[in-house]
KOLLO-962533 format. One line per 8 residues: number of its first residue (from 1); their letters; for each residue x, y, z of C-alpha. Coordinates in Angstrom, 1 decimal. Each point is the difference from the previous one (the first is absolute). Last residue first. Layout:
residues N
NUM) A) X/Y/Z  ...
***
This chain:
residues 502
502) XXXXXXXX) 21.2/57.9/-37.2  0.6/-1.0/-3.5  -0.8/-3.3/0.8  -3.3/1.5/1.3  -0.7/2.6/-2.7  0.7/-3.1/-2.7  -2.7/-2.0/1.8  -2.1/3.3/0.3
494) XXXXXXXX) 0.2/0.6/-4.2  -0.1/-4.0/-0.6  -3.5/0.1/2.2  -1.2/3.3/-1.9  1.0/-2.0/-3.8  -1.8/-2.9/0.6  -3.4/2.2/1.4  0.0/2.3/-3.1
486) XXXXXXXX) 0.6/-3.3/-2.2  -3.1/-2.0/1.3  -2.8/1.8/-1.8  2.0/0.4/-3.5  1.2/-3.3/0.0  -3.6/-1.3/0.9  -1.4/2.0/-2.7  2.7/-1.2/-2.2
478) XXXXXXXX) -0.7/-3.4/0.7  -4.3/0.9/-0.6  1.0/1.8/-3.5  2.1/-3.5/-1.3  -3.0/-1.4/1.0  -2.1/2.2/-2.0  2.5/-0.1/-3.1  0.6/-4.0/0.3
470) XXXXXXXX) -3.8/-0.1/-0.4  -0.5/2.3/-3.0  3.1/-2.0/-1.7  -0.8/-3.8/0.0  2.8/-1.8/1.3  0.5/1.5/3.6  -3.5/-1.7/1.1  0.6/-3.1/-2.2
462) XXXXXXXX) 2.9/-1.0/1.5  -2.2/-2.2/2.6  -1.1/-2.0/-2.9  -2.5/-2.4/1.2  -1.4/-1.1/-3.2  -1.3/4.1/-1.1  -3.7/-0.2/0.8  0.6/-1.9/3.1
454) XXXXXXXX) 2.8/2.5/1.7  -1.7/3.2/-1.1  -3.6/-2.0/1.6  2.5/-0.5/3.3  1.5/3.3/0.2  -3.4/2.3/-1.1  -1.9/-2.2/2.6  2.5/0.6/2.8
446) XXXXXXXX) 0.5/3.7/-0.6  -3.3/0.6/0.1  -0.5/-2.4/3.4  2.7/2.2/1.9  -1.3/3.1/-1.0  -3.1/0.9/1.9  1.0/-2.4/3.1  4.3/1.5/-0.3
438) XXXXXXXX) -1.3/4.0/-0.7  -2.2/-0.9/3.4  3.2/-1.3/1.8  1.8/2.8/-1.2  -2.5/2.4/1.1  -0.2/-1.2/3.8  3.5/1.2/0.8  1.0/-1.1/4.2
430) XXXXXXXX) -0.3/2.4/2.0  -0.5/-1.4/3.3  -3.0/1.4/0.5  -1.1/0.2/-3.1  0.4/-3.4/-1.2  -1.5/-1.0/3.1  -3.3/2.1/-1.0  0.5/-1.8/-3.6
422) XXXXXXXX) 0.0/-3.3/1.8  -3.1/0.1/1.8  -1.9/1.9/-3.0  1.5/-3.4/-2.0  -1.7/-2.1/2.0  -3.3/1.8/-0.1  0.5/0.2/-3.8  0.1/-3.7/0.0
414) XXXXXXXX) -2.9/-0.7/2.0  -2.4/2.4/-2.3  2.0/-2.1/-3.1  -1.5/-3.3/1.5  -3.8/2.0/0.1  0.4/-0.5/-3.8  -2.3/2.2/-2.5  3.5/0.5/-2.1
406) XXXXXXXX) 0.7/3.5/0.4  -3.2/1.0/2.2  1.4/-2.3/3.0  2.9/2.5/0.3  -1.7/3.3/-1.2  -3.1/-0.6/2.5  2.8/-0.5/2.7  1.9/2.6/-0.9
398) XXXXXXXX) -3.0/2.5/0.1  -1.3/-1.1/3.3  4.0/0.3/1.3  0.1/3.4/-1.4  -3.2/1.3/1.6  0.4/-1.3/3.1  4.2/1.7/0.0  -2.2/3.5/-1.2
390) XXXXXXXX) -2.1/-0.4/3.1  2.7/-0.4/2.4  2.4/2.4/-1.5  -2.7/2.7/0.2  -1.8/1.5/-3.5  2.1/2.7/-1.8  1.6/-2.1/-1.9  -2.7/-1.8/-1.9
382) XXXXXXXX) -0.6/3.8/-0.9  2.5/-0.3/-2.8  -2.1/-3.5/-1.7  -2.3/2.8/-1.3  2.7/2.7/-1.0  1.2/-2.9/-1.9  -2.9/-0.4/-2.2  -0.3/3.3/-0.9
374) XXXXXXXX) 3.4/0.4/-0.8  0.3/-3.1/-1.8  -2.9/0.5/-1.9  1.3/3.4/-1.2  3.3/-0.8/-1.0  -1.2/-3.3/-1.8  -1.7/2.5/-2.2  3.0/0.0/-2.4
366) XXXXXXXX) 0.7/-3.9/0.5  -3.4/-0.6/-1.1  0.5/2.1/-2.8  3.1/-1.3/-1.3  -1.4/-3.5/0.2  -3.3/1.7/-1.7  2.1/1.0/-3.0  1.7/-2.6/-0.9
358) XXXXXXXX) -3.3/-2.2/0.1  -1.5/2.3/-2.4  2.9/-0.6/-1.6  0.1/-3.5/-0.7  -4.2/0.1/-0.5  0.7/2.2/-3.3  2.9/-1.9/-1.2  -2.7/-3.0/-0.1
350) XXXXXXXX) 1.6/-2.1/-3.0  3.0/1.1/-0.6  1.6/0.6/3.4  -2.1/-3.4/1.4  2.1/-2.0/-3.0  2.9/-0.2/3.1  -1.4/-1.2/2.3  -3.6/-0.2/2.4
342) XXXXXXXX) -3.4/-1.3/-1.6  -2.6/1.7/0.6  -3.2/-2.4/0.2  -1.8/1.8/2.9  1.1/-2.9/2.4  3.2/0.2/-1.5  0.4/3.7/1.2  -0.9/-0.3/3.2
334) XXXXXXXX) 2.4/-3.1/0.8  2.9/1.9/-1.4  -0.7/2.7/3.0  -0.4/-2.9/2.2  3.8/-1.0/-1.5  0.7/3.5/0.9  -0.3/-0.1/3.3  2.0/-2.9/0.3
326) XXXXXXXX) 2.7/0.9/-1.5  2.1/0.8/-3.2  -3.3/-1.5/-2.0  1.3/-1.1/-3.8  -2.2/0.4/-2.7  3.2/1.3/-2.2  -0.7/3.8/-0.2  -2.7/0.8/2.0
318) XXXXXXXX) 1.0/-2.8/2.8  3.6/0.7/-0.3  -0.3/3.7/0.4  -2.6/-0.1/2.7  2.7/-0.4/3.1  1.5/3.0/-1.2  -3.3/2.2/1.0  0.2/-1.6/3.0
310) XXXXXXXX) 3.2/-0.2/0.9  0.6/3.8/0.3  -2.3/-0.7/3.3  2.4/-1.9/1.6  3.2/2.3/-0.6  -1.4/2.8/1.0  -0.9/-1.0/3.3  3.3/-1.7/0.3
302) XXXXXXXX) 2.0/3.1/-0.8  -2.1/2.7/2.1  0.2/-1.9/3.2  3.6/-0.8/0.4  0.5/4.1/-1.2  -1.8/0.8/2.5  2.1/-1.1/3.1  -2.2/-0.9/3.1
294) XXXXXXXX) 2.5/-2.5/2.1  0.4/-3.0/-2.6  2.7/2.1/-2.3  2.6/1.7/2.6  2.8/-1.4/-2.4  -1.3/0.7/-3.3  -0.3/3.7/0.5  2.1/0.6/-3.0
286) XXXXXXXX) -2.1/-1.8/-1.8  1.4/-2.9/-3.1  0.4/-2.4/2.6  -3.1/-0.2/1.5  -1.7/1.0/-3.1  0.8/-3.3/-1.3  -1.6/-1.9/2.6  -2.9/2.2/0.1
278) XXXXXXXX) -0.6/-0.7/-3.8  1.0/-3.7/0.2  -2.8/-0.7/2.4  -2.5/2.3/-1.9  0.2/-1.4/-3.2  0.0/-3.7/2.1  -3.1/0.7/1.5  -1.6/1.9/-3.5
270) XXXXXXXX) 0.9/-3.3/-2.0  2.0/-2.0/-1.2  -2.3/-2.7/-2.1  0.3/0.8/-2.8  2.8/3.2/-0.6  -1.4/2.9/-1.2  -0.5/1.2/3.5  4.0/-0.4/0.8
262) XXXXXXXX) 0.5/2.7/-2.2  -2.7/2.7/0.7  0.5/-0.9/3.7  3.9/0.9/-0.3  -0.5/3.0/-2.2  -2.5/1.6/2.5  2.2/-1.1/3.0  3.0/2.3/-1.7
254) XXXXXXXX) -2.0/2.9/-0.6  -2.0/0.2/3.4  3.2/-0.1/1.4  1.8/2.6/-2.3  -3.3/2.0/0.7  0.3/0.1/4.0  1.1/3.0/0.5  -2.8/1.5/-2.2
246) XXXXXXXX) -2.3/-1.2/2.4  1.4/2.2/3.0  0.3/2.7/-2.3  -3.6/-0.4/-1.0  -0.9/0.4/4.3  -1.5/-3.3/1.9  -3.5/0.0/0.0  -1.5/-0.7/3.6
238) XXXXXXXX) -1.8/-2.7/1.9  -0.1/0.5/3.0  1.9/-2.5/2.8  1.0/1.4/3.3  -2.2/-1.8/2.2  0.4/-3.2/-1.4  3.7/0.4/1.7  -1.0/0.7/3.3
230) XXXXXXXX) -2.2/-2.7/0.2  2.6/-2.3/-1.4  2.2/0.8/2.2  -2.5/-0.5/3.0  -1.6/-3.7/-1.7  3.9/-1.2/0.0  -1.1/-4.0/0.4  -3.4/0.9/-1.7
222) XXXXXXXX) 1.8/1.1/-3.0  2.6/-2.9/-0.1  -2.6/-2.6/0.4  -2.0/2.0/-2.9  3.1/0.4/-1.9  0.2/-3.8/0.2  -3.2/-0.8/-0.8  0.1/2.6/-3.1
214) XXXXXXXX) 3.4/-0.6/-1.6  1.3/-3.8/0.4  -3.7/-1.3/0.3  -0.9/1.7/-3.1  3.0/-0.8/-1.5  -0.2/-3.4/0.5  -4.0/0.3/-1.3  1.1/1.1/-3.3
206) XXXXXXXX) 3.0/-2.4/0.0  -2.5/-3.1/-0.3  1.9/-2.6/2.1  -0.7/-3.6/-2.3  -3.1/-2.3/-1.0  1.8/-2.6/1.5  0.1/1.7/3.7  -3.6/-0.4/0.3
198) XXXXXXXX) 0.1/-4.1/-0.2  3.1/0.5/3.2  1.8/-2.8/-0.2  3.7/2.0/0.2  -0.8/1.9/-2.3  3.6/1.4/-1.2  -0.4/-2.3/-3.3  -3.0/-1.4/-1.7
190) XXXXXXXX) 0.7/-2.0/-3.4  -1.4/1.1/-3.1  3.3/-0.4/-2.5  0.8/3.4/-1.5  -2.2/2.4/2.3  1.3/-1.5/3.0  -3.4/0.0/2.6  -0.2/2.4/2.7
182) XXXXXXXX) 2.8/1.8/2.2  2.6/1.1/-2.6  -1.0/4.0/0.9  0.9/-0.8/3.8  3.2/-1.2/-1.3  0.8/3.2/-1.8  -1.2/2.2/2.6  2.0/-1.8/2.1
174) XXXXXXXX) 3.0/0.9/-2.1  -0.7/3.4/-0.2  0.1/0.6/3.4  3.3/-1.5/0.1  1.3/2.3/-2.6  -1.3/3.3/1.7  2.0/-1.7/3.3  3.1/0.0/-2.1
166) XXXXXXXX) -0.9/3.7/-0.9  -0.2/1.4/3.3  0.7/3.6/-0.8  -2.1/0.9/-2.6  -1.6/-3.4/-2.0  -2.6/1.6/-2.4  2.4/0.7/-2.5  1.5/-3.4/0.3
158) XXXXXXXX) -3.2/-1.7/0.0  0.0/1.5/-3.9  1.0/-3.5/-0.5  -3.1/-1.8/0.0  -1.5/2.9/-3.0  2.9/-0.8/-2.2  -0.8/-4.1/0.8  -3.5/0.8/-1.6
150) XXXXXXXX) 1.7/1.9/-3.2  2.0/-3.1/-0.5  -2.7/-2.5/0.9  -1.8/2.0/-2.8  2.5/-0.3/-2.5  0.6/-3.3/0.5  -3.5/-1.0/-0.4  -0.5/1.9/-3.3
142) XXXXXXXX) 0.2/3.4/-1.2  1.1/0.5/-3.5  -3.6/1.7/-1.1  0.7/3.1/2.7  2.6/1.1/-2.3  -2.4/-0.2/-2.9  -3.1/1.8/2.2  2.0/2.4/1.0
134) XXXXXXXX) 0.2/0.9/-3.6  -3.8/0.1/-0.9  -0.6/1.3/3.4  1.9/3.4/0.1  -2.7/3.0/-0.8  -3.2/-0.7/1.9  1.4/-2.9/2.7  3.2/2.9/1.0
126) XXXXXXXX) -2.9/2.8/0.2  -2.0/-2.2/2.8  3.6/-1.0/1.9  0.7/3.4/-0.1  -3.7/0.6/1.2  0.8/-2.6/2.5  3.6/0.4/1.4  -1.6/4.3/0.7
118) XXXXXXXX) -3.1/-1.3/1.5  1.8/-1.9/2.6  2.4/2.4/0.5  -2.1/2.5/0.5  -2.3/-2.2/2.4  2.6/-0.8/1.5  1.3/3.0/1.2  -3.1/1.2/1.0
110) XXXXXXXX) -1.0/-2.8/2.3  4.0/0.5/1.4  -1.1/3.4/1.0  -3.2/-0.6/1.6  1.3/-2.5/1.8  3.0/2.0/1.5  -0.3/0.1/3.8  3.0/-2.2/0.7
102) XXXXXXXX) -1.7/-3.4/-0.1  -1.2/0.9/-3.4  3.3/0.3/-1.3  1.0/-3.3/1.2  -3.1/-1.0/-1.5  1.0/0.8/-4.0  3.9/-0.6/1.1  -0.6/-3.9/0.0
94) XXXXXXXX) -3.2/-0.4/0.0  -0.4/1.4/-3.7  2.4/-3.0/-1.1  -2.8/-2.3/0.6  -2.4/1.4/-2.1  0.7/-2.4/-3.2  -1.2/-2.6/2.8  -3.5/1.8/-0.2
86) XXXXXXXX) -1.8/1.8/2.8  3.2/0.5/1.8  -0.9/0.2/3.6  2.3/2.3/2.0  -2.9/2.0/1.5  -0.4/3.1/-2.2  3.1/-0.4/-2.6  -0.7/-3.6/-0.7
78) XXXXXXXX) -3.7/0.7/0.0  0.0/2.6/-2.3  2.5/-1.7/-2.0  -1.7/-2.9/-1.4  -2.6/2.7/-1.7  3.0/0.5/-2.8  -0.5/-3.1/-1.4  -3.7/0.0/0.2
70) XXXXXXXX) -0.9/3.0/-1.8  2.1/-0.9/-3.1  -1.3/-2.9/-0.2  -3.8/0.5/1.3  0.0/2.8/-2.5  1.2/-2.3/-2.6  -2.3/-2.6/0.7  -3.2/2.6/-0.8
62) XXXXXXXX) 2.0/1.7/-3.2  0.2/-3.8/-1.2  -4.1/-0.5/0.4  -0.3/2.8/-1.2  2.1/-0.1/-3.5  -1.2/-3.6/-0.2  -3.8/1.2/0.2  -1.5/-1.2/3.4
54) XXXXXXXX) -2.7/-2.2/0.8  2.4/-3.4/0.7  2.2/2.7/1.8  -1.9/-0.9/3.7  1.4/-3.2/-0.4  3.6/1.6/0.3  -0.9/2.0/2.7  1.2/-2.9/2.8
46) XXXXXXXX) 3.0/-0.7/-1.8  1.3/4.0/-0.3  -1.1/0.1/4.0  2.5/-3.1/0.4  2.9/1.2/-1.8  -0.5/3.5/1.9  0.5/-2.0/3.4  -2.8/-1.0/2.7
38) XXXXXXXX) 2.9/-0.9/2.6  1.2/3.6/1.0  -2.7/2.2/-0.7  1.8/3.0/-1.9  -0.1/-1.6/-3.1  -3.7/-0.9/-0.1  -0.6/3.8/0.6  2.1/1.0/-2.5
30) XXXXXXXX) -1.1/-2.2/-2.5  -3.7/0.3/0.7  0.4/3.9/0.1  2.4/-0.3/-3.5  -2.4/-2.1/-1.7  -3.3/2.5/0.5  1.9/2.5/-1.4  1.1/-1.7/-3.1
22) XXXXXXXX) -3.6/-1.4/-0.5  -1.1/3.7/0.2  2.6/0.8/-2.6  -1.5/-2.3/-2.6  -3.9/0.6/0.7  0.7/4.2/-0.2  2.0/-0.2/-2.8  4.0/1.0/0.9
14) XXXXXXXX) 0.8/-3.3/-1.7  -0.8/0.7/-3.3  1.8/3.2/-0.7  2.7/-1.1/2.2  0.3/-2.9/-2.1  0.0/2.3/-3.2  2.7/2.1/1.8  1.7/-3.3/-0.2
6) XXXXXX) 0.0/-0.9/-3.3  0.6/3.5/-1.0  3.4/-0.1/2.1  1.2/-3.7/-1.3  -0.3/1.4/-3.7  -3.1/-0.7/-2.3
***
């Protein structure tokens, strides 16, 4: 049987009333859990998985898929609504998602990425059907080097995020890198940045930076301007943008769907940095690339459909090879050993059936994704409505449950207070808070791919521009510098010439 009967016979399956209500009752948790910055998708697929010891493999994989694909996306109800990015792959949505909130156009910018969303992860869906077996051989050649490579791509798409300040973007980054090394070194065991403190040793969690970064300090922020932001809650409904307005934005939908479906396959990437790249990228490649950061949709629509194109891409090495491209899927794995399925390549021959039937509920889930999101959305919509005073109670309650909930630490509630301090003065005197969180997310990626690329390969500092996948992505990030930094290079020699000219 061709790849199309296959998968009509997954549909077949699938669309059972037991299957697809397991589907359905994954995307709510996922989407919910997503949106609640602090509880995390990753988290709500750990919790359930006890709760697939009774289920069939197909259901117990349809179940964790919903919460997948639910989940990634739910991170940016919250990031749009109250500049909280539910997950860290959700942090681009702040960036032009709530700007366009803050103008009256939640409603809008819901929509938008919900399309988008949907759009990177039925592709993403269709891409796992018909294209693992030979993604799955490219994918194969990936080792440390590779992934450092692909991790230091996602550092230096800073540069798209930097506008007019970018040597201030830069510093920001570099404190989010040192705040990332705080802990213990993960090559020798010895505490650094701790300065005595026992609590410090088990490092800064970036989860509960960004909390403190986003929510207490947009709180601080809110309360500080409580008229404006009357005013502007009082304009928000949520509407559906025109399918003009969405056709506009296909070529950026398009290019952060390829993006996510590539960087997914790799282990250990990742929706975050899929989503990273993607904005950083589409900042150059848009024509509105300059105003991006102040409500534009295309910096919303790339990212969003960039993360959730991972997901079906993420699944390619761990069908195909046994490999998990990320957390989520690693619990994914989990569920499938436990009921004696054994992920790789002899999983094809052996169960084709199941493969499918998995194909096609990740392209369902992503389908009806549409509607969760929606009516899941419109929910956390009316948070608006409520007065700046109650909403800024409500957000600190929830960032402090979402702080000590990430690690069951009361030292990470005191952290995140820290932080809320220092992302309201961040504000003020605006100085970039999303380099700093790219630096805490990053930093300690980079680090660990660097040092075990350096250890398994007798300290060969060549070896990143020796072997030819790596030396291709890196050779990508100095071009995407060049190709960031030349515009502004060649407007200062146009005025320096205008001036001697003059």
């Amino acid at each position: 049987m061709d790849a199309f009967s296959l998968l009509a016979t997954g549909l077949a399956t699938v669309l059972q009333p037991g299957h697809f209500m397991m589907i359905v009752i994954g995307l709510a948790i996922g989407v919910v859990a997503g949106a609640l910055p602090g509880i995390s998708f990753v988290n709500a697929m750990a919790m359930a998985l006890p709760f697939t010891y009774m289920m069939s493999p197909l259901d117990s994989m349809s179940f964790l898929g919903g919460i997948y694909a639910g989940g990634v996306f739910g991170g940016s109800i919250s990031a749009i609504l109250i500049n909280i990015p539910g997950t860290p792959a959700s942090l681009p949505a702040c960036w032009d998602g709530y700007p366009m909130t803050k103008q009256g156009k939640s409603g809008r910018a819901l929509t938008i990425a919900i399309a988008a969303s949907a759009t990177g992860g039925i592709v993403s869906a269709l891409l796992l059907t018909f294209g693992a077996p030979p993604f799955a051989k490219f994918a194969l050649q990936f080792d440390q080097p590779e992934f450092f490579a692909a991790t230091f791509l996602g550092l230096v798409s800073i540069i798209a995020v930097a506008k007019s300040a970018p040597w201030v973007s830069f510093l920001s980054l570099f404190i989010g890198l040192a705040i990332g090394t705080v802990g213990v070194d993960p090559l020798y065991g010895v505490p650094r940045l701790t300065f005595g403190a026992t609590n410090a040793q088990s490092g800064i969690n970036f989860v509960v930076v960004m909390i403190g970064l986003f929510a207490l300090g947009e709180v601080v922020e809110m309360l500080a301007k409580s008229e404006a932001a009357t005013k502007v809650m009082g304009k928000i409904r949520f509407e559906r943008p025109k399918f003009s307005e969405m056709w506009a934005l296909r070529w950026s939908v398009m290019r952060g769907t390829a993006i996510g479906s590539v960087i997914g396959m790799i282990p250990g990437a990742g929706a975050t940095v899929g989503a990273v790249i993607a904005y950083g990228i589409e900042k150059q490649a848009s024509p509105r690339g300059a105003e991006f950061g102040t409500g534009v949709p295309d910096g919303l629509t790339a990212p969003e459909a960039a993360k959730n194109a991972t997901t079906g891409a993420a699944m390619i090495p761990l069908l195909t090879l046994g490999i998990p491209g990320s957390a989520a899927t690693a619990i994914m794995m989990a569920a499938l050993v436990l009921k004696g399925v054994t992920p790789g390549p002899m999983l094809f021959s052996t169960q084709t059936d199941l493969v499918y039937a998995i194909f096609a509920s990740m392209l369902l889930a992503n389908i009806f994704m549409i509607a969760a999101g929606v009516v899941i959305a419109r929910g956390f919509s009316h948070f608006m409505k409520v007065p700046p005073a109650i909403l800024s109670g409500f957000i600190v309650v929830l960032s402090v449950l979402g702080a000590y909930g990430v690690r069951n630490n009361i030292f990470d509630v005191y952290v995140c207070m820290v932080f809320g301090v220092i992302g309201y003065l961040m504000k003020r005197y605006n100085f970039p808070a999303a380099p700093l969180i790219l630096g805490v997310i990053l930093g300690p990626l980079a680090e660990r791919y660097f040092l075990t690329s350096l250890a398994n390969y007798d300290d060969n500092m060549l070896i990143f521009i020796q072997r030819p996948i790596s030396a291709s992505i890196l050779g990508m990030s100095v071009a995407f510098i060049a190709w960031a930094a030349l515009p502004g290079l060649i407007k200062k020699y146009r005025q320096r010439k205008a001036a001697l000219q003059s």
